[in-house]
Phi, psi and omega in degrees: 000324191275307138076202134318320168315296172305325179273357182261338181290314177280342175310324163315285174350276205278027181274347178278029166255337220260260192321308164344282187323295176280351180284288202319327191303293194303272142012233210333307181303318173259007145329287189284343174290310135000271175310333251207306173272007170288314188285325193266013194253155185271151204300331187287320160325306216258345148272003185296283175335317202294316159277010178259151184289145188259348161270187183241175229240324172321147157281151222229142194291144173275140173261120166277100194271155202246000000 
């Protein structure tokens, strides 16, 4: 009985090793999905990407400074 008392206890304890453990899985996987689908895009994609502007084309407000 004392036991079971223990063994039920530290499984509670170590259940946050547990989540770690699959957030990281979860993290690398799409990490690595990511990375896998980087390597594999075709060059004409990647010069498309490569070249679009990271500003917008709006004109940008004048401020009046005093």
């Amino acid at each position: 009985m004392i036991l079971a008392s223990i063994w039920s206890r530290v499984h509670y304890e170590n259940w946050h090793y547990i989540l770690t453990i699959l957030a990281f899985a979860i993290f690398f996987g799409v990490f690595l999905t990511i990375v896998v689908r980087t390597i594999r895009m075709k060059r004409d994609k990647l010069n498309h990407l490569s070249n679009l502007p990271l500003e917008s084309d709006e004109q940008s407000v004048k401020h009046h400074e005093s």
